[in-house]
Biopython code that builds the backbone (N, CA, C, O; Angstrom):
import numpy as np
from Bio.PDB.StructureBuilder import StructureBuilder

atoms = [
    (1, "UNK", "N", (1.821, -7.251, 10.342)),
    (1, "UNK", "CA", (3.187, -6.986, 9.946)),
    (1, "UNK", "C", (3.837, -6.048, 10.943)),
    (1, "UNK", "O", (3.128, -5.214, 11.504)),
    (2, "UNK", "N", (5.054, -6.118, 11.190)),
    (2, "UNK", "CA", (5.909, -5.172, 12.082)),
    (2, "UNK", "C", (5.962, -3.877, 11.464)),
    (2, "UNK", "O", (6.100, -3.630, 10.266)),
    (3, "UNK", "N", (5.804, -2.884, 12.660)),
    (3, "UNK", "CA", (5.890, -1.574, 12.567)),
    (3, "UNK", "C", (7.525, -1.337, 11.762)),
    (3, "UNK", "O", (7.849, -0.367, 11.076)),
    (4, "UNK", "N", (8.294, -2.431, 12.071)),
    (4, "UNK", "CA", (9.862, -1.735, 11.858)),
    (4, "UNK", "C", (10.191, -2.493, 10.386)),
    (4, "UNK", "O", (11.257, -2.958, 9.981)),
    (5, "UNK", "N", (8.783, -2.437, 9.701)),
    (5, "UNK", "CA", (9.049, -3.399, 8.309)),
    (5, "UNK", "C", (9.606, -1.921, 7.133)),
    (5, "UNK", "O", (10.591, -1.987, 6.397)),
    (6, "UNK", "N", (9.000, -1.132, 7.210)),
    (6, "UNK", "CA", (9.841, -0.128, 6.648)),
    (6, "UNK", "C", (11.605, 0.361, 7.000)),
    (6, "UNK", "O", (12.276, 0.929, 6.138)),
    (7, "UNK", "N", (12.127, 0.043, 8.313)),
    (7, "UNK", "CA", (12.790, 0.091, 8.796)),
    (7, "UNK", "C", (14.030, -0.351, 7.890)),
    (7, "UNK", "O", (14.991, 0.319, 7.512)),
    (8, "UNK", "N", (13.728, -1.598, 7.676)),
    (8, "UNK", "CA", (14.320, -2.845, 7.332)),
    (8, "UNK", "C", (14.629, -2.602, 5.700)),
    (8, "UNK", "O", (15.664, -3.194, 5.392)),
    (9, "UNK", "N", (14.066, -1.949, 4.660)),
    (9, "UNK", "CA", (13.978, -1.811, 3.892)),
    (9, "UNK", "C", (14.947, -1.212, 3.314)),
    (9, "UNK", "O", (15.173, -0.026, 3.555)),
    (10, "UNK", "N", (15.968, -2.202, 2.125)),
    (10, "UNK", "CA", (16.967, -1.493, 1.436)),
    (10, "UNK", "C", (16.942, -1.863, 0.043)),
    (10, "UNK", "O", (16.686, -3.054, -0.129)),
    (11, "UNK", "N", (17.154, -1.114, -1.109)),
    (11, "UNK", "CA", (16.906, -1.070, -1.973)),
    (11, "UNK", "C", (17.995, -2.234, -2.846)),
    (11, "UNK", "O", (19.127, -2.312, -2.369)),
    (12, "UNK", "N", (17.680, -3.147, -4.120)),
    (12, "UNK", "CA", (18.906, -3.743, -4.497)),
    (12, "UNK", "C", (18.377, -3.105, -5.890)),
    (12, "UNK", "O", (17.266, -2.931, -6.392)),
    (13, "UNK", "N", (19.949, -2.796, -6.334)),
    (13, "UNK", "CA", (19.774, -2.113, -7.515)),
    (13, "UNK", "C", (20.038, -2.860, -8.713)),
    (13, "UNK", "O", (20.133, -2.377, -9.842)),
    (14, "UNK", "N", (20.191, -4.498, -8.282)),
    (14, "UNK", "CA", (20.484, -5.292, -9.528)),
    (14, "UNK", "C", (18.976, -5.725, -9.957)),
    (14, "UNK", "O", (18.781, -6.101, -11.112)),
    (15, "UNK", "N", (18.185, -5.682, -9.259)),
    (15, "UNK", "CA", (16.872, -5.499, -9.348)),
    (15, "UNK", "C", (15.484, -4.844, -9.736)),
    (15, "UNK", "O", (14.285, -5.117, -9.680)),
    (16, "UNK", "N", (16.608, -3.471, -10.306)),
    (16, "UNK", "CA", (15.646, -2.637, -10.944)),
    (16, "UNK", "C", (15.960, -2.379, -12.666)),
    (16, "UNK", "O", (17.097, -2.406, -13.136)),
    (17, "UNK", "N", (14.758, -2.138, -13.445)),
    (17, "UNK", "CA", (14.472, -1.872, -14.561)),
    (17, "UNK", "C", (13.774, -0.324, -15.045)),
    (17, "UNK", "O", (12.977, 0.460, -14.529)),
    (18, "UNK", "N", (14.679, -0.388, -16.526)),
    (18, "UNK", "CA", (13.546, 0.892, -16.601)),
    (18, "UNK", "C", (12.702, 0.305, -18.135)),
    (18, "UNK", "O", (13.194, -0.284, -19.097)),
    (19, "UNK", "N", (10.962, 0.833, -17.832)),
    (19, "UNK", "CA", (10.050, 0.290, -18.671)),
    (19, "UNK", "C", (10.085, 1.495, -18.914)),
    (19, "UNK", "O", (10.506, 2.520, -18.379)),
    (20, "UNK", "N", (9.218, 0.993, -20.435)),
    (20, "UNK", "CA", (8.055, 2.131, -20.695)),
    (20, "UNK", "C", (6.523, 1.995, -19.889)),
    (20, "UNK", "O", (6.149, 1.021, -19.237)),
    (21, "UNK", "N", (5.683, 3.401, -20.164)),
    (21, "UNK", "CA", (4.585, 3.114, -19.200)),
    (21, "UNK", "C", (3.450, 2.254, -19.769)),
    (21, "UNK", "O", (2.544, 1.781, -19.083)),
    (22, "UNK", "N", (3.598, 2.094, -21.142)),
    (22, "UNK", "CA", (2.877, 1.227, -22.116)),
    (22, "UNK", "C", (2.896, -0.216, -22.249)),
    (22, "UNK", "O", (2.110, -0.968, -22.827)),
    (23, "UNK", "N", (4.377, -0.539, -21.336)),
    (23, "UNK", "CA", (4.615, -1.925, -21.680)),
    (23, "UNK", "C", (4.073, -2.560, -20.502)),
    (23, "UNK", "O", (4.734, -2.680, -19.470)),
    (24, "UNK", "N", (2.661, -3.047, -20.655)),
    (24, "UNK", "CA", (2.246, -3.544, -19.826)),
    (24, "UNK", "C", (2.240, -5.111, -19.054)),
    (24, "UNK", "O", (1.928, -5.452, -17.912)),
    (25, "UNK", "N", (2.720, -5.850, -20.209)),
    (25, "UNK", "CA", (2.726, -7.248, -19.902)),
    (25, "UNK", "C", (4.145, -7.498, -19.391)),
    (25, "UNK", "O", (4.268, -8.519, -18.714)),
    (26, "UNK", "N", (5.248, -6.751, -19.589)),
    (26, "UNK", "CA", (6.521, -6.731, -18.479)),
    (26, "UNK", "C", (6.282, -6.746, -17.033)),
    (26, "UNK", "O", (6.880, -7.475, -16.242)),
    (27, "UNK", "N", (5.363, -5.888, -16.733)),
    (27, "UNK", "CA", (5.066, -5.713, -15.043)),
    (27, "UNK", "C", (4.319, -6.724, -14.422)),
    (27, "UNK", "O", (4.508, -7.051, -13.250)),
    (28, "UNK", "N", (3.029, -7.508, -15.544)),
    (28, "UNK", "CA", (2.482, -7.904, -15.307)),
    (28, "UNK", "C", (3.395, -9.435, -14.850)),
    (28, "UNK", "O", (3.354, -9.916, -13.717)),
    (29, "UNK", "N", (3.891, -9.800, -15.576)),
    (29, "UNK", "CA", (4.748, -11.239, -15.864)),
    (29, "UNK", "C", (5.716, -10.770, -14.532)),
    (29, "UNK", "O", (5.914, -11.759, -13.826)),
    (30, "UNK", "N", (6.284, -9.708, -14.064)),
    (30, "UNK", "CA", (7.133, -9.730, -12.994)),
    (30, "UNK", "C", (6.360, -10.290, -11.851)),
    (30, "UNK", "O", (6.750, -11.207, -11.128)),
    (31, "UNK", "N", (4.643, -9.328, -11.705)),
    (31, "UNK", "CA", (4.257, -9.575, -10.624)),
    (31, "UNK", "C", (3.524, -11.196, -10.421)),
    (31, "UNK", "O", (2.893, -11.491, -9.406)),
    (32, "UNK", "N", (3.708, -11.992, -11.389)),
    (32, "UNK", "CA", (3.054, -12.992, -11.309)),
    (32, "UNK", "C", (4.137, -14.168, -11.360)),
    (32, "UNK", "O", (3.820, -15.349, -11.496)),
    (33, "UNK", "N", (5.621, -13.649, -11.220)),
    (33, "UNK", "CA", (6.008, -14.619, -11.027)),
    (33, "UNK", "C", (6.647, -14.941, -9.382)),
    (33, "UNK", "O", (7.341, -15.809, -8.851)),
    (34, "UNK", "N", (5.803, -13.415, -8.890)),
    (34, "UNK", "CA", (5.723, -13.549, -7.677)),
    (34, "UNK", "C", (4.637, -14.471, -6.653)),
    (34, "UNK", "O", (3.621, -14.643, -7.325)),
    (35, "UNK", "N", (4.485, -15.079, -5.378)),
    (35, "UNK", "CA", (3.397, -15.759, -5.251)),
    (35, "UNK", "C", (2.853, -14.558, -4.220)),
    (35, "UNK", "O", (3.358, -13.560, -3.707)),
    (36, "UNK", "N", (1.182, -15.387, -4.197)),
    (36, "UNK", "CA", (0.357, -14.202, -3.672)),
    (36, "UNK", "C", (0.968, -13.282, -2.572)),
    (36, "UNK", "O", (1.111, -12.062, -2.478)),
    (37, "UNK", "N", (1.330, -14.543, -1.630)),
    (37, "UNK", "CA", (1.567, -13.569, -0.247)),
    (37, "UNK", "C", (2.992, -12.438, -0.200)),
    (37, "UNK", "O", (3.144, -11.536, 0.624)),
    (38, "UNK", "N", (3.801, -12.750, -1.172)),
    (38, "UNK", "CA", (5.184, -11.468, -1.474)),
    (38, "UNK", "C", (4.182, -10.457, -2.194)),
    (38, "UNK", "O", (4.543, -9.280, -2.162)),
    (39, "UNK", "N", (2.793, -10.780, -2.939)),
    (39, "UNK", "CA", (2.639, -8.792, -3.852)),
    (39, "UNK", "C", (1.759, -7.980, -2.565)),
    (39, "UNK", "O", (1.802, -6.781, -2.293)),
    (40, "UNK", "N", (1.013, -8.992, -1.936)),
    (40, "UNK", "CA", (0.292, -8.861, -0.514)),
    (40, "UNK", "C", (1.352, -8.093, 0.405)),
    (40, "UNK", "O", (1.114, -7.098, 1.089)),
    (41, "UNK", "N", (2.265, -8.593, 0.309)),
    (41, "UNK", "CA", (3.297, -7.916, 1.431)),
    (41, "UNK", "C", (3.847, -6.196, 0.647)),
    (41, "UNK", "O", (3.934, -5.135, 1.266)),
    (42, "UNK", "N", (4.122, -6.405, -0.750)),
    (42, "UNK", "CA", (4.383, -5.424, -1.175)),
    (42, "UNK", "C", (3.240, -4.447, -1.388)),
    (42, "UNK", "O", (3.672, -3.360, -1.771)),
    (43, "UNK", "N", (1.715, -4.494, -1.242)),
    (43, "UNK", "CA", (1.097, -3.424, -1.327)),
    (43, "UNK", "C", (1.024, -3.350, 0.354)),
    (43, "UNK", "O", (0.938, -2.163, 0.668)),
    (44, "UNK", "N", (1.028, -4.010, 1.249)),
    (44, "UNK", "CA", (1.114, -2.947, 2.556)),
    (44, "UNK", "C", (2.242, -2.416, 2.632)),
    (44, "UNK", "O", (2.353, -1.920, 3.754)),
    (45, "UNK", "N", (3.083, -2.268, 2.063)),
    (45, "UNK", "CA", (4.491, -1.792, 2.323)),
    (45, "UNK", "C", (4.260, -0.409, 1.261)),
    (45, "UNK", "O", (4.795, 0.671, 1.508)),
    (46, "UNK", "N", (3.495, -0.608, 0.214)),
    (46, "UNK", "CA", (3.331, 0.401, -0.376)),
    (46, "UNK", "C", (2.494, 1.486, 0.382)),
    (46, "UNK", "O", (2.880, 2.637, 0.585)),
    (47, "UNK", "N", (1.329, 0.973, 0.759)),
    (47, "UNK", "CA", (0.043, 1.534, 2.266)),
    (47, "UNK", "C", (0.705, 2.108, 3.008)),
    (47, "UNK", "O", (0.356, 3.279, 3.158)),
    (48, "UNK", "N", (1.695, 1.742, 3.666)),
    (48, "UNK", "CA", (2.290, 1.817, 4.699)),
    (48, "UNK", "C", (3.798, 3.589, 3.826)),
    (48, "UNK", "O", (4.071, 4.556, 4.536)),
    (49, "UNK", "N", (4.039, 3.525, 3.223)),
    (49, "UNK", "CA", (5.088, 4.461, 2.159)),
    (49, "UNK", "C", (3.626, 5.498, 1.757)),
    (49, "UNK", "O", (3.923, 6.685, 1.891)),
    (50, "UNK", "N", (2.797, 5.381, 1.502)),
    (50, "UNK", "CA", (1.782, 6.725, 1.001)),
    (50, "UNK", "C", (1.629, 7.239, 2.080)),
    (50, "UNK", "O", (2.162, 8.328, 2.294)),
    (51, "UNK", "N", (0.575, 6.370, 3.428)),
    (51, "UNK", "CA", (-0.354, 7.197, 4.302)),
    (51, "UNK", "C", (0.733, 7.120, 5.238)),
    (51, "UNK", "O", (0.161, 7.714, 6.152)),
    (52, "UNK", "N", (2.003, 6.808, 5.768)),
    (52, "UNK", "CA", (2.631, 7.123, 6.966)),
    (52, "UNK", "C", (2.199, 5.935, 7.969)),
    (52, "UNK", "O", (1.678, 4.871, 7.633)),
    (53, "UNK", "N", (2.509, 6.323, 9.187)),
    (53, "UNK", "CA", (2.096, 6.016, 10.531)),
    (53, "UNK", "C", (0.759, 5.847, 10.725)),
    (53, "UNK", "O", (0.297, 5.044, 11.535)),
    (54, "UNK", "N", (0.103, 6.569, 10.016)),
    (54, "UNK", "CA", (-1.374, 6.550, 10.345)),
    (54, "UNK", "C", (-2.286, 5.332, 9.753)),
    (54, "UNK", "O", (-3.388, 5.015, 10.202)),
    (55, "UNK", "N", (-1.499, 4.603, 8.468)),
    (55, "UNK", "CA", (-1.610, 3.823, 8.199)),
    (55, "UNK", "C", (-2.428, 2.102, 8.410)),
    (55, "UNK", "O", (-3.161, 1.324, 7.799)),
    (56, "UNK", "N", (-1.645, 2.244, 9.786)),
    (56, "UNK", "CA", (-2.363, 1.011, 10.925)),
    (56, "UNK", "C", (-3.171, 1.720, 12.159)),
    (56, "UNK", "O", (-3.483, 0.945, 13.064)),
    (57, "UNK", "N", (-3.420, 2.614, 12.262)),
    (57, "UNK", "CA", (-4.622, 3.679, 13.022)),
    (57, "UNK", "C", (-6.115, 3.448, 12.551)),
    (57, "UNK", "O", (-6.629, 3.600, 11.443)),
    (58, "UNK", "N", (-6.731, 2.958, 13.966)),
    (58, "UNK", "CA", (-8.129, 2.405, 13.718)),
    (58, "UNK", "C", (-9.170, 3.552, 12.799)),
    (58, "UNK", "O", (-8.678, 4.670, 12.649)),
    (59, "UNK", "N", (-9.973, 3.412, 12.451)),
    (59, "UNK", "CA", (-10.997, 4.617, 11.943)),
    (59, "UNK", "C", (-11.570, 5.414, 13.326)),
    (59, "UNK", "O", (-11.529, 4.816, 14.401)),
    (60, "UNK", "N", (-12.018, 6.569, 13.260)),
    (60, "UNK", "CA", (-12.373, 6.750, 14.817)),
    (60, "UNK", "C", (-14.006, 7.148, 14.078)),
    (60, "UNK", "O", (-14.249, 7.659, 12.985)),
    (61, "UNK", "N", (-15.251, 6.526, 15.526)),
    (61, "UNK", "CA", (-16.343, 6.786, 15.162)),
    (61, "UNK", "C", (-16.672, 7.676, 15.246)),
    (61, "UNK", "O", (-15.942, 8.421, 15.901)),
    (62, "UNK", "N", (-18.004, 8.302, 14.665)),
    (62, "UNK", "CA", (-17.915, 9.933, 15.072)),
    (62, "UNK", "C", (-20.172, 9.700, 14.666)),
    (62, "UNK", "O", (-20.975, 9.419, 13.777)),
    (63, "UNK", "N", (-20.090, 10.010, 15.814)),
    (63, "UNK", "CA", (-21.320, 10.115, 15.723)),
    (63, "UNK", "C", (-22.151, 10.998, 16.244)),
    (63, "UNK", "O", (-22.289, 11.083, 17.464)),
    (64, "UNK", "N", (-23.042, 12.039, 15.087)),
    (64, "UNK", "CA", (-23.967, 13.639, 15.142)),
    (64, "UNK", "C", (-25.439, 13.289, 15.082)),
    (64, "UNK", "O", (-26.084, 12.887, 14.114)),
    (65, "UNK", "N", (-25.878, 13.555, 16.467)),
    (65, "UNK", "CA", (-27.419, 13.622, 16.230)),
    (65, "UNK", "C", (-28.016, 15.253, 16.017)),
    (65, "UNK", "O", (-27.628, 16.215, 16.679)),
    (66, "UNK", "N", (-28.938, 15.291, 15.047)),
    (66, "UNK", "CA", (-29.389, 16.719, 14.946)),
    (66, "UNK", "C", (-30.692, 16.674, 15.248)),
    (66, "UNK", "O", (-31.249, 15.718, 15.789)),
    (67, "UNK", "N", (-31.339, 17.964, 14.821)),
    (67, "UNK", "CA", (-32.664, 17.882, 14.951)),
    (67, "UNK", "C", (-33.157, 18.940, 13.642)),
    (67, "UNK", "O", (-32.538, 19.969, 13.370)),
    (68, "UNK", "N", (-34.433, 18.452, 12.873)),
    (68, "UNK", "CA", (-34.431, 18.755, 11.783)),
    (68, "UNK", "C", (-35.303, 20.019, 12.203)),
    (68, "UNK", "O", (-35.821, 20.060, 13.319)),
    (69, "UNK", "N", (-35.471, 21.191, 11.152)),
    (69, "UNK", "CA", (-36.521, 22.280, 11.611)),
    (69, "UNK", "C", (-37.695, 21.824, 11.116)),
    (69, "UNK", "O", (-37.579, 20.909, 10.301)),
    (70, "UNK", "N", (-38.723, 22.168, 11.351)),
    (70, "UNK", "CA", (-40.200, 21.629, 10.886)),
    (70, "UNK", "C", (-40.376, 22.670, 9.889)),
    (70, "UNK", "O", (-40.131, 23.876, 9.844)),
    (71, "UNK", "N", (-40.884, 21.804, 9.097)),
    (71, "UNK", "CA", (-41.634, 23.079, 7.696)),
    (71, "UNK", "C", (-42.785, 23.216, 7.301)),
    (71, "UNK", "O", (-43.046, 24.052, 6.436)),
]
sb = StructureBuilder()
sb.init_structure("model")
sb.init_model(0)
sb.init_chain("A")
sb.init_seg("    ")
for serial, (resi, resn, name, xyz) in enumerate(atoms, 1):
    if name == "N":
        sb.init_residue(resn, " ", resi, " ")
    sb.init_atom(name, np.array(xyz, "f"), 0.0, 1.0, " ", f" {name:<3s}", serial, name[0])
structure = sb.get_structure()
């Protein structure tokens, strides 16, 4: 996905609801009348809104050799 996908992002407000946090089969029925690859797109977009930039940043290896004391 493009770095400038947050970029792009504007909110439509005819589109939003307010639930309760109990009502669970409302959210559920929204997200399923979505198809796979739009909720796929919406949790990296969510990934991408928590961790930042760092987001798409490889893991870096890190590797410690020690030496144990004898007992």
């Amino acid at each position: 996905m493009s770095h400038t996908l947050l970029g792009n992002l504007k909110g439509d407000r005819r589109t939003h609801s307010v639930a309760y946090l109990t009502d669970v089969s409302a959210e559920k029925a929204y997200w399923l009348a979505h198809t796979p690859l739009e909720r796929v797109k919406q949790v990296e977009i969510m990934r991408r809104i928590n961790y930042g930039p760092g987001a798409t940043a490889r893991l870096q290896r890190v590797l410690e050799i020690t030496e144990r004391e004898r007992s």
